[in-house]
C-alpha positions in Angstrom: -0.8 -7.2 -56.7 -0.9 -7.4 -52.9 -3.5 -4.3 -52.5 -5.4 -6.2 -55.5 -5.9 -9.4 -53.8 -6.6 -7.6 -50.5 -9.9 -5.7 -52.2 -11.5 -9.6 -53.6 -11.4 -10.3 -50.4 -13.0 -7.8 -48.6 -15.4 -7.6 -51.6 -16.0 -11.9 -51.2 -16.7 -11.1 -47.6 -18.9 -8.2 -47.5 -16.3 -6.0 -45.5 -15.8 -3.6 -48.2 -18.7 -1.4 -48.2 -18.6 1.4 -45.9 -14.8 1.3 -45.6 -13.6 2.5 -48.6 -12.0 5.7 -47.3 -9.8 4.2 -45.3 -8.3 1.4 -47.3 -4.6 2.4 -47.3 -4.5 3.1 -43.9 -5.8 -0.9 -43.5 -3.0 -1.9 -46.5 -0.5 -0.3 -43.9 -1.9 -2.4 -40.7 -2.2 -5.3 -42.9 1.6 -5.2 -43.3 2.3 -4.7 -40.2 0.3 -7.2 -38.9 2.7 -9.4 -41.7 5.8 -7.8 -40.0 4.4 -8.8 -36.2 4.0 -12.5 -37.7 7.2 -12.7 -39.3 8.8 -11.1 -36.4 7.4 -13.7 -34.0 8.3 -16.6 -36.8 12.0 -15.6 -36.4 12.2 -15.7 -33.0 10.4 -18.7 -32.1 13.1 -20.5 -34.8 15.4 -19.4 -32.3 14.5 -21.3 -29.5 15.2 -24.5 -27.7 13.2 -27.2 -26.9 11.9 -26.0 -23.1 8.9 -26.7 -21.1 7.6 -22.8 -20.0 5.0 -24.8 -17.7 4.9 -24.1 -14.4 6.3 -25.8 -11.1 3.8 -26.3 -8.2 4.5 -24.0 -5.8 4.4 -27.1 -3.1 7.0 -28.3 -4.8 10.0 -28.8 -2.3 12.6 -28.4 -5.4 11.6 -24.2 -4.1 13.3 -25.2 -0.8 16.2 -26.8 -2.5 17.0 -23.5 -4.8 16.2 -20.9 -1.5 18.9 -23.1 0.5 21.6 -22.6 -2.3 20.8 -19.1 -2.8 21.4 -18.8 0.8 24.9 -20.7 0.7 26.1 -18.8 -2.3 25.5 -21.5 -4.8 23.3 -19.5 -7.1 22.4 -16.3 -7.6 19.4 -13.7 -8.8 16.5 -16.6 -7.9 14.6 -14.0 -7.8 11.7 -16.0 -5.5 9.6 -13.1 -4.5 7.1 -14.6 -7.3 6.2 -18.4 -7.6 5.6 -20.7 -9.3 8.4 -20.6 -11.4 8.9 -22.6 -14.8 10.9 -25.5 -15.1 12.7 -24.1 -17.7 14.0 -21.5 -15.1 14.5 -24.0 -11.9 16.5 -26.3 -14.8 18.7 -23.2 -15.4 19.3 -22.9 -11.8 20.0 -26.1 -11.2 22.7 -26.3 -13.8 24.4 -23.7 -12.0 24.2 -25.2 -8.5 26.0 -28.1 -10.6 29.0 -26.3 -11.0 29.7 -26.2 -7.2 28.5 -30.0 -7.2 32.4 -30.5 -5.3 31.0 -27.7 -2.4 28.3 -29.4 -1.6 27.1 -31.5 1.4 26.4 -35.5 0.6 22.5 -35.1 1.5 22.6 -31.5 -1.2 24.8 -33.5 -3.7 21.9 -36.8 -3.5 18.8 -34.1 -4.1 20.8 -32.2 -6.8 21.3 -35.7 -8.5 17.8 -36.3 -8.3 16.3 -33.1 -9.2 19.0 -33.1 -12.2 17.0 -36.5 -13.8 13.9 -34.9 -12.6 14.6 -31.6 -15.0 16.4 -34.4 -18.0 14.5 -32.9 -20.8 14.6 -29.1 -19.9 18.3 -29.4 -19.3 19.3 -31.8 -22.5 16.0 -33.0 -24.6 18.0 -35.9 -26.4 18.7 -37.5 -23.5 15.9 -40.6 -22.9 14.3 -41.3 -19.6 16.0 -43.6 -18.2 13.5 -46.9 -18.5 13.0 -46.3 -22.3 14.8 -48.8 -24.6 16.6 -48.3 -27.7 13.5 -49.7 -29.9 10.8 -47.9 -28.1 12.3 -44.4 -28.2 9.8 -41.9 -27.7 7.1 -43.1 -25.2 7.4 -45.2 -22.0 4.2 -46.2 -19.6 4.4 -49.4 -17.1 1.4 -50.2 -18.4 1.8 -51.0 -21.4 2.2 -54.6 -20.6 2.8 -57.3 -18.0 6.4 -57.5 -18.5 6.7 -53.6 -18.0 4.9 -53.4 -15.0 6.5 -56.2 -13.3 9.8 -54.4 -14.2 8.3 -51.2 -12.9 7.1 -52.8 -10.2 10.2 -54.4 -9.1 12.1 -51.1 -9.3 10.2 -49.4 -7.7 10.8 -51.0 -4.3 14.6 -50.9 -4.8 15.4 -47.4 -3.5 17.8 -46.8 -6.9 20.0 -43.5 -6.9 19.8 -40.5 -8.3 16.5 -41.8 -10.2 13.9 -39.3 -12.1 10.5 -39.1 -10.9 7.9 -41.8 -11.7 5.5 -41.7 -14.4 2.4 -43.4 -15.7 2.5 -42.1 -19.2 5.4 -39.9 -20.8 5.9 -39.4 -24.2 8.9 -37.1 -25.6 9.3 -36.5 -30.0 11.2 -33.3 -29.9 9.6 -30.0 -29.1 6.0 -32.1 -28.5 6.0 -33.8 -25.5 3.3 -35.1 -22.8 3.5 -36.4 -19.6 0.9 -37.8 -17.2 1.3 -38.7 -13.4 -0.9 -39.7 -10.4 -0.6 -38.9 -6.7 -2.6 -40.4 -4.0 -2.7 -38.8 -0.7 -4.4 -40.5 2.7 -4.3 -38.4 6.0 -6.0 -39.3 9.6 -6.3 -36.6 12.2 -6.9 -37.3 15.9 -7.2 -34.6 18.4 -7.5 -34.9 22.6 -11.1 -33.4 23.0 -12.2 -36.4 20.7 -12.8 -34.9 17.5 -11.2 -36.8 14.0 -11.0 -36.8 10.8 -10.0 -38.6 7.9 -8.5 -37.1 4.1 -8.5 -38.8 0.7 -8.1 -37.8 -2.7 -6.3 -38.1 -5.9 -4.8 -35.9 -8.5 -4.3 -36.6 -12.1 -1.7 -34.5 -13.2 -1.5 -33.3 -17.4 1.5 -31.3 -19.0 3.3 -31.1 -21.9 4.2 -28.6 -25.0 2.8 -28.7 -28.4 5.7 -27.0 -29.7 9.5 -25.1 -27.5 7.1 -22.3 -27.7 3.7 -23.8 -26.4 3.5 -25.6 -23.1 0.2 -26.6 -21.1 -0.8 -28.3 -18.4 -4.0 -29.6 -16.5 -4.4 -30.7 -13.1 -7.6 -32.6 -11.8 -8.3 -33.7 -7.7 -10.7 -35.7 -6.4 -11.5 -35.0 -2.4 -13.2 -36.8 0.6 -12.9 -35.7 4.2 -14.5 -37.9 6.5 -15.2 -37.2 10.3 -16.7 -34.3 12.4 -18.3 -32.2 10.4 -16.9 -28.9 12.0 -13.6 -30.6 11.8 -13.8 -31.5 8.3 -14.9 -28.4 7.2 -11.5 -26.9 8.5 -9.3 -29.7 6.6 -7.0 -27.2 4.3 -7.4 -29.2 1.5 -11.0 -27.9 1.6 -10.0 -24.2 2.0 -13.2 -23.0 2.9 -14.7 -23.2 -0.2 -17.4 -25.3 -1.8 -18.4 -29.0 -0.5 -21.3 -31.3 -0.1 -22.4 -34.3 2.0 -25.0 -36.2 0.4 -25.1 -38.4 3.4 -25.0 -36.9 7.0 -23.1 -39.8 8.5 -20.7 -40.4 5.2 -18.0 -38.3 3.8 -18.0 -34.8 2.7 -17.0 -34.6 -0.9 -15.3 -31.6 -3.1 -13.3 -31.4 -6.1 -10.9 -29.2 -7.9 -9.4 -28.5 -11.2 -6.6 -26.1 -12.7 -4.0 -25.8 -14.4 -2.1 -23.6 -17.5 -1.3 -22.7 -21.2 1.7 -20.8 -21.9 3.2 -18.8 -24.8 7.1 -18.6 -24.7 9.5 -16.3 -26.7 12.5 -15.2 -26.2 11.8 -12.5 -24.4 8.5 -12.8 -22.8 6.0 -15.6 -21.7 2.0 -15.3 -21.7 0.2 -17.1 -19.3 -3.1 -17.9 -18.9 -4.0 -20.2 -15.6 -6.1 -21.5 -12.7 -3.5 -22.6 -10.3 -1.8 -21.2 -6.6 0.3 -18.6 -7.2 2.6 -16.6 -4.3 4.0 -13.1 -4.0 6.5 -11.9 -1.3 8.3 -12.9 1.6 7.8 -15.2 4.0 7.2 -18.8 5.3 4.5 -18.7 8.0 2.6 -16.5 5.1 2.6 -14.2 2.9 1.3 -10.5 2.9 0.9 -9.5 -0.9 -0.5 -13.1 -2.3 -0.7 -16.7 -0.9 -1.8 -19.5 -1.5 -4.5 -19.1 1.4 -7.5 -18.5 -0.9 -9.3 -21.1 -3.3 -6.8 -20.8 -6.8 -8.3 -18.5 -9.3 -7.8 -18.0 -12.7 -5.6 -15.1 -14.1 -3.9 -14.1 -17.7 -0.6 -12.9 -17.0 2.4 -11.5 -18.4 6.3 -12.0 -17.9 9.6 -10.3 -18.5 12.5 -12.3 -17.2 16.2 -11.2 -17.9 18.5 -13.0 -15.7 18.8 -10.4 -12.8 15.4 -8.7 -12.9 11.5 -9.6 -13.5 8.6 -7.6 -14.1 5.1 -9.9 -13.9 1.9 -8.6 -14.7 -1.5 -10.4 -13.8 -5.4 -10.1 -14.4 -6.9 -12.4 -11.8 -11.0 -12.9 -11.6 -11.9 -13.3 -8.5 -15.4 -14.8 -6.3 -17.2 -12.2 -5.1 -20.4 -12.8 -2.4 -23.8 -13.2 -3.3 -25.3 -9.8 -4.2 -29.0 -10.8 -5.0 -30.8 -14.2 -5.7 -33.3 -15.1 -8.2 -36.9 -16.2 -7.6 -35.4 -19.9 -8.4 -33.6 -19.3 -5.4 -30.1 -18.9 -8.0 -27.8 -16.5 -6.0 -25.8 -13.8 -8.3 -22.2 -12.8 -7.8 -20.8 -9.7 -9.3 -17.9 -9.7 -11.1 -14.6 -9.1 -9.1 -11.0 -8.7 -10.2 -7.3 -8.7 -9.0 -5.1 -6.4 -10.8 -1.0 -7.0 -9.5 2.0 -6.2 -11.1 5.0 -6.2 -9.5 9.1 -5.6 -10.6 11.7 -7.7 -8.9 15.2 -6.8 -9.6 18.7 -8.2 -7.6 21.2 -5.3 -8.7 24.0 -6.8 -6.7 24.0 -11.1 -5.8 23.3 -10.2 -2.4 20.4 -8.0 -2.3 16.9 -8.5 -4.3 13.9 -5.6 -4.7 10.4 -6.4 -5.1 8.0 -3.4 -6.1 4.3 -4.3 -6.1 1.0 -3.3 -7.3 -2.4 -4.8 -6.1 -5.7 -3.4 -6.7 -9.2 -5.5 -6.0 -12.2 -3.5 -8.4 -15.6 -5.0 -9.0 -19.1 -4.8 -10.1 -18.2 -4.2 -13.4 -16.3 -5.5 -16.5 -12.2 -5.8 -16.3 -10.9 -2.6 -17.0 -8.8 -1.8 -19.4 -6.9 0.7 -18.2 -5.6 -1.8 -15.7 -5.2 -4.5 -18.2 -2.2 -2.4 -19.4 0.8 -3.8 -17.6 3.1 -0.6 -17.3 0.5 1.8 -16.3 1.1 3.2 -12.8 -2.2 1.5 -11.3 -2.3 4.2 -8.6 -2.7 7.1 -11.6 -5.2 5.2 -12.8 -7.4 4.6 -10.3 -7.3 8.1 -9.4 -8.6 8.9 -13.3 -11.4 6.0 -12.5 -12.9 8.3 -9.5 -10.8 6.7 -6.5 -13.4 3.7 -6.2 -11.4 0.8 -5.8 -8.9 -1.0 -3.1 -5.8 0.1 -3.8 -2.3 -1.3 -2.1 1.3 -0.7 -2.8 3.9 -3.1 -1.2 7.5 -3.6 -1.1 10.0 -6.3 -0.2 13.6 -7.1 0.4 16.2 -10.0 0.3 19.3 -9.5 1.7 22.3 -12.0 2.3 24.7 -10.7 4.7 27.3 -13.4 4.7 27.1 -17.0 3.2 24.4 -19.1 4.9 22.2 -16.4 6.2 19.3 -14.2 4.9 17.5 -11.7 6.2 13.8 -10.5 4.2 11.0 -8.7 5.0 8.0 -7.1 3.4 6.0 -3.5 3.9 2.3 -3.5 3.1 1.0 -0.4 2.6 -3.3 -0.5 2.0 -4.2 2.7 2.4 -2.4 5.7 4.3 -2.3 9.8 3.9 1.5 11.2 4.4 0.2 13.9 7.3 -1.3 11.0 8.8 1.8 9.0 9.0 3.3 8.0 12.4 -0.3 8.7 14.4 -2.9 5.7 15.2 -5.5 7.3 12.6 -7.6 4.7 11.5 -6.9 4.6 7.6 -2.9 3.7 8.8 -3.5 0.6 7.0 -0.6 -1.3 7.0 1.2 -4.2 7.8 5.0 -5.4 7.6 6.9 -8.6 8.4 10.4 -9.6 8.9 12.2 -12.6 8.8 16.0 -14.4 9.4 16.5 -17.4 8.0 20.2 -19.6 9.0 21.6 -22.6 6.9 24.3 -24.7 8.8 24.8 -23.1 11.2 28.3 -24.0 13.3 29.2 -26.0 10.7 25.7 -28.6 11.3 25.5 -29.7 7.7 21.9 -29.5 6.4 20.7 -27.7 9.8 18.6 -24.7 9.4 17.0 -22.2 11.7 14.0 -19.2 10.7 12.8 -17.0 12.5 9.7 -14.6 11.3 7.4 -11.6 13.0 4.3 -10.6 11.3 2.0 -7.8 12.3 -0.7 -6.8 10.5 -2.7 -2.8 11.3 -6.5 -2.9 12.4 -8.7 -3.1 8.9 -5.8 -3.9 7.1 -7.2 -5.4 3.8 -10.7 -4.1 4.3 -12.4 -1.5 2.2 -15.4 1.0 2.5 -17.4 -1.1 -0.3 -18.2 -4.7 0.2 -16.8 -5.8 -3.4 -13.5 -4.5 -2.7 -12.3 -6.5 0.3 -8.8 -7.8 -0.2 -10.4 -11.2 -0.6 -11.8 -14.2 -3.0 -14.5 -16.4 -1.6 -14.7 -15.1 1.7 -10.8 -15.7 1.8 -7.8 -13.3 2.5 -6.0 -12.9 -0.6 -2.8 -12.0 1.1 -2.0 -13.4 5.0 -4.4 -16.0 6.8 -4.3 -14.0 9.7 -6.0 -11.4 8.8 -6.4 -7.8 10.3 -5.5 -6.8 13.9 -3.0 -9.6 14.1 0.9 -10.6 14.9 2.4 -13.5 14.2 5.9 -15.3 16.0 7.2 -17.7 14.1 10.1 -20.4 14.4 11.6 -23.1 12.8 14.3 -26.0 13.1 14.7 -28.3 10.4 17.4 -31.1 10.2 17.9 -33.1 7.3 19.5 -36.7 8.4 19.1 -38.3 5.0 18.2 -37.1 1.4 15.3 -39.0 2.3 14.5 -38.0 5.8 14.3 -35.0 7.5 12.7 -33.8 10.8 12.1 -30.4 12.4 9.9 -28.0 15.2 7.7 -25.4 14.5 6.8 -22.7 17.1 4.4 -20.3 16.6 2.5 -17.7 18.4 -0.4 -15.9 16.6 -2.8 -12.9 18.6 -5.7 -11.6 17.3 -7.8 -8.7 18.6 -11.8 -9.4 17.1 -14.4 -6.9 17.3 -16.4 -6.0 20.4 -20.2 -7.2 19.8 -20.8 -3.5 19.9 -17.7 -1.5 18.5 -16.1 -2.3 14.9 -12.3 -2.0 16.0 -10.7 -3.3 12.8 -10.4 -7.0 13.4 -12.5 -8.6 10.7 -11.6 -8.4 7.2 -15.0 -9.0 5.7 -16.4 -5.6 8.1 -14.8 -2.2 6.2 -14.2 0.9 8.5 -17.9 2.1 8.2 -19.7 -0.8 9.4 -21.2 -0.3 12.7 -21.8 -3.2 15.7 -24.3 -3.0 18.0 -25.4 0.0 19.4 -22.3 2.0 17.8 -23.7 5.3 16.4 -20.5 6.2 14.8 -16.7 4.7 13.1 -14.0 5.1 14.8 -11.7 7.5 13.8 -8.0 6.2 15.6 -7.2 2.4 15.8 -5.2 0.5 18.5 -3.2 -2.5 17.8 -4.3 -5.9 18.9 -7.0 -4.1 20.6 -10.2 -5.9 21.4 -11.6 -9.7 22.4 -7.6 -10.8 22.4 -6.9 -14.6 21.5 -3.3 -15.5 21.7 -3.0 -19.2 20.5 0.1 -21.5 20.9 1.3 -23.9 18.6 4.0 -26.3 18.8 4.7 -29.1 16.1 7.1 -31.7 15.9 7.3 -33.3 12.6 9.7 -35.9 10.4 9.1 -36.9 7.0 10.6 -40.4 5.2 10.2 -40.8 1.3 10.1 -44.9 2.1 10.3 -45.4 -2.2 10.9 -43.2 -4.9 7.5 -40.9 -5.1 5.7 -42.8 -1.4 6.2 -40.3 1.7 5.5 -41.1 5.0 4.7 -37.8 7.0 3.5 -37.6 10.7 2.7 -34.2 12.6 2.2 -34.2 16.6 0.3 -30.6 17.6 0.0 -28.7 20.7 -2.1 -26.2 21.1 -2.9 -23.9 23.9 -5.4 -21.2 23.4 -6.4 -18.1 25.6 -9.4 -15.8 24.9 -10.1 -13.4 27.2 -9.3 -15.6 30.2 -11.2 -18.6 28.3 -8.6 -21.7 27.9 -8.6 -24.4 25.3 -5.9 -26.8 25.0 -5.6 -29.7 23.0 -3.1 -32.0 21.0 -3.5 -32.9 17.6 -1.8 -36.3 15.8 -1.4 -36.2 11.8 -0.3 -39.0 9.6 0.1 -38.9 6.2 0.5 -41.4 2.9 1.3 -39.8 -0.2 2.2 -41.8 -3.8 3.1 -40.1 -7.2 3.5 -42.2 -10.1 
């Protein structure tokens, strides 16, 4: 009967001429395309009512969860990878729960907080707090006068523990949605008379259709006002594209991202435009960061408790390669392929095994679109034509309150080359120690980091390949030719006030006007400068025009309300190029509301 029915409808839809032959063998994919959906069915019935979106990797719930790991308080974070979902941060916060007794009053406060903030992934029948008996599935202040003065009123009473602020939530079940709004207002003023001012707003989408099916869309609106050269560096900018209709107004850009996910019990497909971070580090990040403009990727992930494996397919912006008569300027096509296993075999020591190869000017290649293929293998089978890096990173905790990472970035290298200053020693490694409560200073904590990064490091003999999106360093802002000191103090004097001091010292050797060294990652190995006739065959660290820059910052953040931080910066900077000194300070102050 089944084979029967399968026949009037190839017939009805003009598939069955020409195929014939091989009916039986599409009778047995038919069934187990059946079995795959039935499979899948059974599953899903399995789950719980979760949200598999994402949380922003700004979020400072990360910093919460790295502190506990440190203390003891919760194990296998495995945080080599972010963003994570907030089905995962609610499972670790559960467990941080049960040494709720252990904890410090400020840790105890956030836990409280971040606890309401996760409700629905930890227990979906429990309401948000300002929804009523008769109005049980939706809640927005605005809904009328009397709900916003209530809101209103609330808002300015500094209630504890309290979930987060929305303008629009709506919760039935598995289908939920959930809409919020974040203003943010900077002014910058530096010594040598240069400012600049920062609006914009972000409308922030997500929800789930179903346990299995989550989504979530994220929309920003940006003006930077001021010196143009100093508003074109404003990071929320990041380089990328901008306009200024009006030569004495403010520059304009906007932004949008976000995700859909597929969760089952035993994997999760992504598909997203949003920040993502790979490895080690605070002052940045070797393998990914958040350093470029977001791009979009599909992705893959395995998660069983103490180990991960990720898999992504990232399309990256390329440069201009031609340009139309219309004056139209064509990019190729570019891609990131990264896949990386994480694994904590023991609670006090994590792995992190990585995989990241940059291709272009040409389709996305399948053979990297297979997650478990050894991506070395096959670029080797696809003529050795693309950028190729392997990296790998550690997390050890030595004793409770202490960790100690670090990360090995490896872009090109030959074994019988190893340990001499050949030029294609491509690499780069960091280290870091990082120190909660120290001598018994509750909610103290200390970091210390070093960063150096080879000459040409992230380069590549063809253009297309560089270790880059839109002009931008995939992995660490630095770039090549570069090391890094890094320090910083943070005390916490309140769950809703903290201060700290950030030190840092960053060299970088750039290229002689007439001798490619290494020190530019948009200039590969065989680009020559000047009157160079030749490349260089050996390479010398933090050789060339040297600039060692200075930075101290002394910060302290207040969240005044429930969602509205205060946040001021003070910035001094000494530079020294080649004998050349610029010094200057630098005041930030920042407003930020969420609702």
């Amino acid at each position: 009967m089944a084979e029967l029915l399968w026949k009037k409808i190839l017939t009805a839809t003009g598939w069955l001429t020409g195929i014939r032959k091989s009916f039986t063998g599409l009778f047995i994919m038919f069934k187990k395309i059946l079995l795959v959906i039935l499979f899948t069915t059974v599953v899903s019935s399995e789950l719980e009512a979760q949200s598999p979106v994402s949380v922003p990797i700004t979020d400072p719930v990360y910093g919460f969860l790295e502190r506990m790991e440190t203390l003891g308080y919760v194990h296998d974070l495995l945080d080599g990878v972010r963003p994570f979902s907030r089905k995962r941060v609610a499972a670790f916060l559960l467990d941080i729960k049960k040494h709720r007794a252990e904890l410090t009053h400020i840790d105890r406060r956030r836990l409280d907080d971040y606890l309401l903030d996760y409700r629905y992934e930890i227990d979906p029948e429990k309401k948000y707090g300002q929804i009523s008996e008769e109005q049980t599935t939706l809640y927005s202040p605005l809904a009328g006068w009397k709900r916003f003065t209530r809101d209103f009123r609330r808002f300015f009473q500094q209630i504890h523990p309290e979930e987060q602020n929305y303008v629009f939530l709506w919760e039935d079940g598995g289908n939920t949605f959930y809409f919020n709004f974040d203003m943010n207002l900077t002014y910058e003023s530096r010594s040598d008379n240069l400012q600049r001012t920062g609006s914009w707003q972000d409308f922030l989408f997500r929800g789930q259709v179903s346990p299995r099916f989550g989504y979530q869309l994220n929309v920003s609106l940006q003006a930077v006002r001021g010196d143009d050269a100093y508003t074109l560096e404003h990071p929320i900018l990041k380089g990328t594209w901008s306009q200024r209709p009006d030569k004495s107004g403010p520059r304009y850009a906007d932004r949008t991202g976000g995700e859909l996910v597929y969760h089952t019990k035993y994997i999760d497909l992504t598909f997203a435009q949003q920040e993502i971070q790979w490895g080690m580090g605070e002052s940045g990040r070797l393998i990914l960061s958040r350093n470029p403009e977001q791009y979009p990727y599909i992705g893959v992930t395995a998660d069983w408790g103490w180990g991960k494996f990720i898999a992504i397919q990232g399309k990256l912006l390329s440069f201009p390669q031609d340009t139309l008569s219309d004056g139209t300027k064509i990019y190729p096509d570019k891609w990131l392929a990264a896949h990386r296993l994480e694994v904590s075999p023991w609670n006090w020591l994590t792995l992190g095994l990585n995989e990241n190869f940059i291709y272009g000017q040409r389709y996305m290649d399948w053979a990297y679109l297979f997650p478990l293929n050894f991506y070395r293998s096959v670029e080797h089978k696809l003529r050795d034509r693309d950028n190729a890096t392997i990296s790998i990173d550690l997390e050890l905790l030595p004793y409770q309150g202490a960790k100690v990472y670090g990360t090995v970035f490896l872009d090109e290298f030959k074994a019988s080359k190893l340990g001499t200053n050949w030029y294609g020693n491509k690499h780069a490694f960091s280290a870091g120690f990082y120190q909660v409560d120290p001598f018994g200073i509750p909610n103290f904590s200390l970091r210390l980091e070093y960063t150096a990064i080879m000459p040409w490091v992230y380069t590549h003999r063809y253009t297309i390949n560089r270790y880059t999106s839109d002009y931008r360093s995939l992995g660490h802002w630095a770039g090549p030719n570069s090391e890094i000191w890094y320090v910083h103090i943070r005390q916490d004097l309140h769950q809703r006030f903290y201060l700290g001091l950030k030190l840092r010292q960053w060299k970088h050797g750039a290229n002689y006007p007439n001798e490619n060294i290494g020190g530019d990652i948009l200039l590969g190995h065989g680009v020559l400068l000047g009157d160079q006739t030749e490349p260089r065959e050996t390479r010398t660290f933090l050789e060339g025009i040297l600039t060692t820059q200075r930075k101290v910052q002394l910060y302290a953040v207040y969240e005044v309300f429930n969602g509205l931080f205060l946040r001021a910066h003070y910035n001094i900077y000494h530079t020294n190029t080649e004998g050349a000194i610029n010094n200057y300070n630098e005041l930030f102050l920042g407003f930020k509301f969420r609702y």
